[in-house]
C-alpha positions in Angstrom: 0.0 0.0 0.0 1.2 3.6 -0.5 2.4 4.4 3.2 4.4 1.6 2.6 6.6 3.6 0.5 7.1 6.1 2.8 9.1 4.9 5.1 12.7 4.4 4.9 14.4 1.1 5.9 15.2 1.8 9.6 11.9 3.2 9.9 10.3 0.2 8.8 12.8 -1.8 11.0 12.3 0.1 14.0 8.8 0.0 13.6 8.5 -3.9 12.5 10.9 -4.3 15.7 8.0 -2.7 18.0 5.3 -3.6 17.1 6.8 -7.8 17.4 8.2 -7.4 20.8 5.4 -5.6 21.9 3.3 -8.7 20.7 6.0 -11.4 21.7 5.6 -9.4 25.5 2.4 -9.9 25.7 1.9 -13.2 24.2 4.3 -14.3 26.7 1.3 -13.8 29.2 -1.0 -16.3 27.5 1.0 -19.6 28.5 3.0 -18.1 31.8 1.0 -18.8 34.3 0.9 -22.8 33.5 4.3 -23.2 35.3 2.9 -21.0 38.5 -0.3 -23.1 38.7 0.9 -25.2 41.5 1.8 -21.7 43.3 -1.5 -19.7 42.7 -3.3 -22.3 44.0 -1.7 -22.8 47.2 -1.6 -18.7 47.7 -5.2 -18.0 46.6 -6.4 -21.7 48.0 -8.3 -22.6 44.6 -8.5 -25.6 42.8 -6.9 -26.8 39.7 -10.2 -26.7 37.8 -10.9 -23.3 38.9 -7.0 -21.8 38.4 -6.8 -23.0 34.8 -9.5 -20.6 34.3 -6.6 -17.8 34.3 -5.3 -19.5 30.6 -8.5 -21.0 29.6 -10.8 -17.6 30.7 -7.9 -15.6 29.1 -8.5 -17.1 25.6 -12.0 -17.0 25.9 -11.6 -13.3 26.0 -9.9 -13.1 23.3 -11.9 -14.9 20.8 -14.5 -12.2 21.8 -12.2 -8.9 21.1 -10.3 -10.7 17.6 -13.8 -10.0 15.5 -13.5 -6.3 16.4 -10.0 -6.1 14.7 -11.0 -5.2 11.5 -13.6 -2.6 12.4 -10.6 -0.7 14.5 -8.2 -1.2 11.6 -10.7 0.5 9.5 -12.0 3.6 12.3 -8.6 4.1 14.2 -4.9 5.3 13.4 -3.0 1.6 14.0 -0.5 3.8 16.0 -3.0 5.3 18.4 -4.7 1.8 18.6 -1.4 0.2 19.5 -0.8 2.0 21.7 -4.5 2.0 23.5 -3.4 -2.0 23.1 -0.5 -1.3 25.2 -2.1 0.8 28.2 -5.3 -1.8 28.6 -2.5 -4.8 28.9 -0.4 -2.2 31.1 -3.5 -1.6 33.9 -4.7 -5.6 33.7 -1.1 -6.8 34.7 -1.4 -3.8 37.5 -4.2 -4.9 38.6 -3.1 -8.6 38.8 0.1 -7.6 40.6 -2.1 -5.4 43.2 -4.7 -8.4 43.3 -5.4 -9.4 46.4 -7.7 -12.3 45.6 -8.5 -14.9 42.8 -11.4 -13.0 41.1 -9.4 -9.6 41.2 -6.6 -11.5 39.5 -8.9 -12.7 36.8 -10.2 -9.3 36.4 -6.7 -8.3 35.5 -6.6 -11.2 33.4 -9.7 -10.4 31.6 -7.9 -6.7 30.4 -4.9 -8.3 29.3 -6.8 -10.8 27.0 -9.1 -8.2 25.5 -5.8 -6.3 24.3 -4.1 -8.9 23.4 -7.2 -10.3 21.3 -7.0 -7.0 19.7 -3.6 -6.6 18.7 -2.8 -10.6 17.6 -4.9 -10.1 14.7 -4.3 -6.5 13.8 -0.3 -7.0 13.8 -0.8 -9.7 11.7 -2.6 -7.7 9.0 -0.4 -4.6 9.4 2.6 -7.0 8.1 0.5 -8.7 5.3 -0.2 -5.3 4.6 2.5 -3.6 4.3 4.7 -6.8 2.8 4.8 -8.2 -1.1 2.8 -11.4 -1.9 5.9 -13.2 -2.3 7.4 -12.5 0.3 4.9 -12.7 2.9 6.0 -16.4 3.9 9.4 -15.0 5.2 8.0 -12.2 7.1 5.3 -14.5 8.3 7.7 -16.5 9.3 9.1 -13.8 11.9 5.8 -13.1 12.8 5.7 -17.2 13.9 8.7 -16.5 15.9 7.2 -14.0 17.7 3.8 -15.5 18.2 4.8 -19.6 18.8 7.7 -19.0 20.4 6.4 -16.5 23.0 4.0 -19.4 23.4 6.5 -21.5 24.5 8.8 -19.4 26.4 6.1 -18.7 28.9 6.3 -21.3 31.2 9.9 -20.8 30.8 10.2 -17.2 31.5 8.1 -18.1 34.5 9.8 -20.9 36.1 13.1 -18.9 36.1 10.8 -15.6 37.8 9.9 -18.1 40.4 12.7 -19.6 41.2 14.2 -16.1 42.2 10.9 -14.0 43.5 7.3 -14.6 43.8 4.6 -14.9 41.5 4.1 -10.7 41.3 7.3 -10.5 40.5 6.0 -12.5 37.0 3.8 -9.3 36.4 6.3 -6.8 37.2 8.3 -8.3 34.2 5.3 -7.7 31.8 5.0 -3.9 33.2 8.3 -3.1 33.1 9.0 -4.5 29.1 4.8 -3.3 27.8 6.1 0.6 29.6 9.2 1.0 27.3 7.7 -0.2 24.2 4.5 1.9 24.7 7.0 4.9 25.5 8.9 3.7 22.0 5.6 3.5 19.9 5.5 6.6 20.3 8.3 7.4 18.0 8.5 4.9 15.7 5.0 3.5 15.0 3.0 5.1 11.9 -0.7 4.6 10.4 -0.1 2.2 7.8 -3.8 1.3 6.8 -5.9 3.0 4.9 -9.5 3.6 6.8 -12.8 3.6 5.4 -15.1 4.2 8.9 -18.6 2.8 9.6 -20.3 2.4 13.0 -19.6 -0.7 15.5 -22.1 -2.9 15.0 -22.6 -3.8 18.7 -25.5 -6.2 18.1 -22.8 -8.2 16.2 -20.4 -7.7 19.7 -23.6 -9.1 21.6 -23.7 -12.3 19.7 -20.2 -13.3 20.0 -20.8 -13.5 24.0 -22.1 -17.0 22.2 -18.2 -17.9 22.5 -17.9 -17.8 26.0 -21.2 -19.7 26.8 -19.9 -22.3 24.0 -16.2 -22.3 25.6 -17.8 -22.3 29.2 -19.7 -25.6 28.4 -17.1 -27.2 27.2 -14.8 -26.7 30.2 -17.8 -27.9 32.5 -19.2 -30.7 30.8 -17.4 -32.5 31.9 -16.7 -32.1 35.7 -17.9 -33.9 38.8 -21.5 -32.9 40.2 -21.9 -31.0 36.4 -25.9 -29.7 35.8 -26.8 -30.7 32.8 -30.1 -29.2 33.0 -28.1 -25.5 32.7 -25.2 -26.5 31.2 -27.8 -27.5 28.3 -29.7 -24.6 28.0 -26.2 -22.9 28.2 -25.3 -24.6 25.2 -28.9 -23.7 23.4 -28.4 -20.4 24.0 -25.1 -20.0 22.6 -25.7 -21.9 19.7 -28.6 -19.8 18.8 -26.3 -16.4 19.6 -23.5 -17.6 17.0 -26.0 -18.4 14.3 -27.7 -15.2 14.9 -23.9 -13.6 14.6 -23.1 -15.9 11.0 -26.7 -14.5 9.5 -26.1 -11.2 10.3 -22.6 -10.9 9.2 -23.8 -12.6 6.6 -26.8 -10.3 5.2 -25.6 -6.7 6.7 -24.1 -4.2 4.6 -20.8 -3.5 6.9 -20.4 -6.6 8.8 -18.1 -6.7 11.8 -16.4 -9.9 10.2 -17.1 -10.4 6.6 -17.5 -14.2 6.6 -17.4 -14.5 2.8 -13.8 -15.1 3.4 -15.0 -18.8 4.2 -16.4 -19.5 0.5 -12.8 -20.3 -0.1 -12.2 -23.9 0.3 -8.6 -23.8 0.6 -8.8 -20.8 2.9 -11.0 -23.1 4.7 -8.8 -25.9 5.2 -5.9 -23.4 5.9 -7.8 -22.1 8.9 -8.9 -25.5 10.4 -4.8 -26.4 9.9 -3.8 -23.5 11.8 -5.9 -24.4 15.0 -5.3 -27.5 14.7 -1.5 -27.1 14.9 -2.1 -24.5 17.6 -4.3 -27.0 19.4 -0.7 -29.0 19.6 1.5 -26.6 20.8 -0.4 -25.3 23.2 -1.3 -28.4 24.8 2.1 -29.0 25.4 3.1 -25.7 26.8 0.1 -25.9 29.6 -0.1 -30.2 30.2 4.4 -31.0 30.3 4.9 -28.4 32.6 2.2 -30.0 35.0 3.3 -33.8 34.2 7.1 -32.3 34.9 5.6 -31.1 38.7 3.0 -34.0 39.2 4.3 -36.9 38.0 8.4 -36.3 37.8 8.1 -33.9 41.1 10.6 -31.3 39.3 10.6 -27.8 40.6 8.6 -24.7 38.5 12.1 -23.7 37.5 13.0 -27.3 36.6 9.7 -27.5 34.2 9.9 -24.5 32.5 13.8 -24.9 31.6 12.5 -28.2 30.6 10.9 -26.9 27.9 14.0 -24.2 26.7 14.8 -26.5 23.8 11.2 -26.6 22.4 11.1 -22.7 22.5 14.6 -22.6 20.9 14.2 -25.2 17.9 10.7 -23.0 17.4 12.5 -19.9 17.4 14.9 -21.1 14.9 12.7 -23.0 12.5 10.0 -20.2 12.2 11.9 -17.5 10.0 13.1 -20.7 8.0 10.0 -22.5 7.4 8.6 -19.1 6.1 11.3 -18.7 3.5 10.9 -22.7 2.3 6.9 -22.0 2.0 7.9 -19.3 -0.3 9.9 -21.1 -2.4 8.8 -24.6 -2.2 5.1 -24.3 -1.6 3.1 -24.3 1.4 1.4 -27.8 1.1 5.1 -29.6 1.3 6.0 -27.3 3.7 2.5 -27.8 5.8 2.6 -31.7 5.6 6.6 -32.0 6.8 5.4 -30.2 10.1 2.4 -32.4 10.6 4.1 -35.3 9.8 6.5 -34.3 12.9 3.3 -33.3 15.1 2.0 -37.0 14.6 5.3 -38.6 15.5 5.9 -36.2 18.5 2.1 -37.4 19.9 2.6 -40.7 18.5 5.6 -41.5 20.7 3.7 -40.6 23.9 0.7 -42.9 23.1 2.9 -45.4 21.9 6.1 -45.6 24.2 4.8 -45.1 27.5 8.0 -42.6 28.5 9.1 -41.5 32.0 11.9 -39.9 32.0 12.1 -36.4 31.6 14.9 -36.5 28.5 12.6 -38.5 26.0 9.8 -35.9 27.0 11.9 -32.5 26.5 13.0 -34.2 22.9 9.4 -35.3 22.0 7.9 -31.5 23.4 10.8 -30.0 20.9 10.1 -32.2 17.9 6.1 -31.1 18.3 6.9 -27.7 18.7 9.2 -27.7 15.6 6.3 -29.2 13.8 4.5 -26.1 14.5 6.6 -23.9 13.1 6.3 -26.1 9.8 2.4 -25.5 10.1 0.9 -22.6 11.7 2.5 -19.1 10.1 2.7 -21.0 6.7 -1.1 -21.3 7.2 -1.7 -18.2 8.5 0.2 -16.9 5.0 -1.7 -19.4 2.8 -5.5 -18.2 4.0 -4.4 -15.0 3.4 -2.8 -15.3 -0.1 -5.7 -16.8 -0.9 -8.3 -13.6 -0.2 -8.0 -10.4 -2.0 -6.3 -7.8 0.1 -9.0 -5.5 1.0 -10.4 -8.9 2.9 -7.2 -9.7 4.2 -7.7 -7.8 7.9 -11.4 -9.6 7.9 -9.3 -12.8 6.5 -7.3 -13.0 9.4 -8.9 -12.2 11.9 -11.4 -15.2 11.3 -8.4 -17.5 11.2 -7.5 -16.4 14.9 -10.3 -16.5 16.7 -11.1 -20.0 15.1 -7.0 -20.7 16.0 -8.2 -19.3 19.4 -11.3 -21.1 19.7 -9.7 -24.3 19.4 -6.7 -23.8 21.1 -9.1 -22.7 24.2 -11.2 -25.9 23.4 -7.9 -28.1 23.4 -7.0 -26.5 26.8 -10.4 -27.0 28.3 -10.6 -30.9 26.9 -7.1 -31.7 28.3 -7.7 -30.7 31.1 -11.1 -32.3 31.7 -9.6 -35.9 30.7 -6.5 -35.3 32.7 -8.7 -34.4 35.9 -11.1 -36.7 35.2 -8.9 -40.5 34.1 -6.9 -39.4 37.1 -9.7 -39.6 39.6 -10.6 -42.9 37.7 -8.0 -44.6 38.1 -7.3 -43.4 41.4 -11.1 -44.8 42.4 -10.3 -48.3 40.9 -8.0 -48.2 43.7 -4.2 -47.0 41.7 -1.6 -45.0 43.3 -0.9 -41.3 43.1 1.8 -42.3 40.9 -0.2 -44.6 38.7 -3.2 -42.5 38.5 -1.4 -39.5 37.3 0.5 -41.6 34.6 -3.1 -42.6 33.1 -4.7 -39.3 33.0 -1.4 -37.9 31.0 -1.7 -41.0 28.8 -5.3 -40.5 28.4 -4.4 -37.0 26.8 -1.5 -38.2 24.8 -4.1 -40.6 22.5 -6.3 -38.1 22.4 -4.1 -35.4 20.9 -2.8 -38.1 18.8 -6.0 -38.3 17.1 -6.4 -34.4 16.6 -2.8 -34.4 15.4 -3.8 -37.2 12.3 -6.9 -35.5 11.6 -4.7 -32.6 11.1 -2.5 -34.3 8.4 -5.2 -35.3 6.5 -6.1 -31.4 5.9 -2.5 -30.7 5.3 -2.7 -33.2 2.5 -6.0 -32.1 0.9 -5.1 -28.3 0.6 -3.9 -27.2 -3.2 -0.4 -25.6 -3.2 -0.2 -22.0 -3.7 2.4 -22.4 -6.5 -0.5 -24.3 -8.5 -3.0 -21.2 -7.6 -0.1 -18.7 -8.9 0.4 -20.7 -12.3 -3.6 -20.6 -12.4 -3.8 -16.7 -11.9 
């Protein structure tokens, strides 16, 4: 686009450079707190079901703020919205640091994710945006960096805060990094969109609260004592809401999310791979730190160095992976990383493994997958709408990457809580039980990892769609 051109290359560095750290910050936050589980709920005396709520509750309000993306990107200078990004993340991490209880804390929470719902799918756009066709796959590629790997090193970054100060100290970190670059922002970061305003369509907003009742039944269903009776009508309810939403973005003139974007088959299959690899990786981020503390009885500092080399291979393979979709295609690309996602969850179900090597080796070879998988997708969907649908484009493929990463969460964590108490009924040990509520996710991945190859082998390769064009 034409602002493009304005800017000269350290301008555009300096302002790339922002704008990712800023997003690698605060999608640091999403995963933390699975290493400090064990902590939070000995300090606010809450359960484990009701302290995964943090992560789960966190990505529930995010699917809720991604839709709004596009309308913002349309009514609002990017640089005054990032930085609006930047201050609601700022006062939710205060607010979490000054918190004083559990629902306080998830009031904090609940800020962070509606910025960082906001921003995932606008910085996304901005770099589409402002970045040639062919050569979206490498810069996508960075943008996997910051996005997966920020995944992964937050249990990390966590673990190593804890092992020197206490949980706040976790949220001074955030503060302390989201300060400087809102202060930079301010110097470097430019409007780069071009805005055609209409009025927020808050009956549209309304109807996406159909997410959380969807996202809150399927955390519930599940549990001890659960009323189906409500959780039912729950369900109903929400159902009804998000087919209200689809119809009216559907039929209305300015839709909030244009979901014409979905009459594209292949951008169809690109979103569903994109969650689906998601699903993987952030499985693994939240469940290996816990099997590390429950089942190997390793410190928070031991888990989250446990998983370094994941977050390393991911860092290095994302740039790369980007460049190889560009010049080899996407679908070979796309099926390589699957390939690797399937044998990572394969060994698990397979090989029954204890030791705490074999799972740091199997957590990197999944999370290299997804470096192979996600970005490229990300890249594919949106090569495949034209540009002026490309902000609606993508933010449809991360709330659906959101949606079912929060859904993957959710189920993991019902059939960990639940084969655990099974087993330990029928009379197991601690020891035993734990091993066959971990094994009971492991298949069950497994599964959502192999239907994911088969989409990576049925989309069409983007160099066929170029020859086409």
């Amino acid at each position: 686009m034409e602002n493009k051109h304005q800017m000269s290359s350290l301008t555009r560095f300096f302002f790339i450079a922002t704008m990712l750290i800023g997003t690698f910050t605060m999608s640091i936050s999403q995963s933390s707190l699975s290493t400090a589980y064990p902590t939070l709920m000995t300090y606010f005396g809450v359960s484990a079901d009701t302290i995964q709520w943090l992560t789960t509750g966190f990505m529930i309000v995010m699917c809720i703020t991604m839709p709004i993306s596009p309308w913002l990107l349309n009514n609002m200078s990017f640089k005054r919205l990032f930085a609006l990004v930047l201050i609601l993340f700022d006062l939710g991490t205060l607010i979490i640091y000054l918190g004083s209880n559990f629902p306080i804390v998830m009031l904090g929470r609940v800020m962070e994710a509606a910025a960082v719902g906001i921003l995932f799918p606008s910085y996304q756009t901005v770099l589409l945006e402002i970045t040639p066709e062919n050569k979206r796959g490498t810069i996508m590629g960075v943008a996997g960096l910051v996005m997966g790997s920020a995944l992964a090193c937050g249990p990390i970054i966590s673990g190593i805060v804890l092992h020197y100060t206490t949980w706040r100290g976790l949220f001074i970190f955030f503060m302390a990094i989201i300060t400087l670059i809102l202060i930079a922002s301010f110097f470097v970061m430019q409007d780069v969109m071009a805005r055609k305003e209409t009025k927020l369509d808050w009956l549209s907003i309304f109807y996406t609260l159909g997410l959380v009742g969807l996202l809150y039944f399927i955390s519930e269903v599940g549990r001890a004592n659960a009323d189906f009776k409500v959780l039912g009508v729950i369900l109903l309810v929400s159902l009804v809401m998000l087919g209200l939403f689809v119809h009216r973005q559907l039929t209305i003139k300015n839709p909030l999310l244009d979901l014409w974007v979905m009459k594209n088959f292949n951008y169809d299959l690109s979103v569903l791979l994109t969650g689906f690899s998601y699903i993987s990786l952030i499985v693994v981020t939240i469940i290996f730190p816990l099997y590390y503390q429950q089942v190997l009885h390793v410190s928070p500092f031991i888990s989250g160095m446990a998983l370094v080399p994941g977050a390393v291979l991911l860092s290095f393979l994302n740039p790369l992976t980007g460049t190889l979709a560009d010049k080899f295609g996407f679908k070979p690309t796309m099926i390589f990383g699957m390939c690797m996602i399937v044998i990572g969850w394969g060994m698990l179900t397979f090989l029954h493994l204890t030791n705490i090597w074999g799972m740091i080796l199997i957590a990197a070879l999944i999370e290299g997958g997804n470096a192979f998988v996600m970005m490229p997708a990300v890249t594919l969907g949106a090569n495949s709408l034209p540009d002026d649908l490309i902000s609606h484009g993508t933010a449809v493929i991360t709330t659906v990457r959101q949606v079912l990463g929060s859904t993957g969460v959710a189920v993991a964590t019902l059939i960990l809580v639940n084969f655990t108490s099974m087993a330990t009924h029928a009379g197991k040990t601690t020891a035993i039980a734990n091993q066959f509520g971990f094994h009971a996710v492991y298949v069950t991945f497994f599964m959502v990892a192999v239907a994911g190859l088969i989409i990576a082998m049925l989309i069409r390769n983007t160099q066929n769609d170029s020859e086409k064009a």
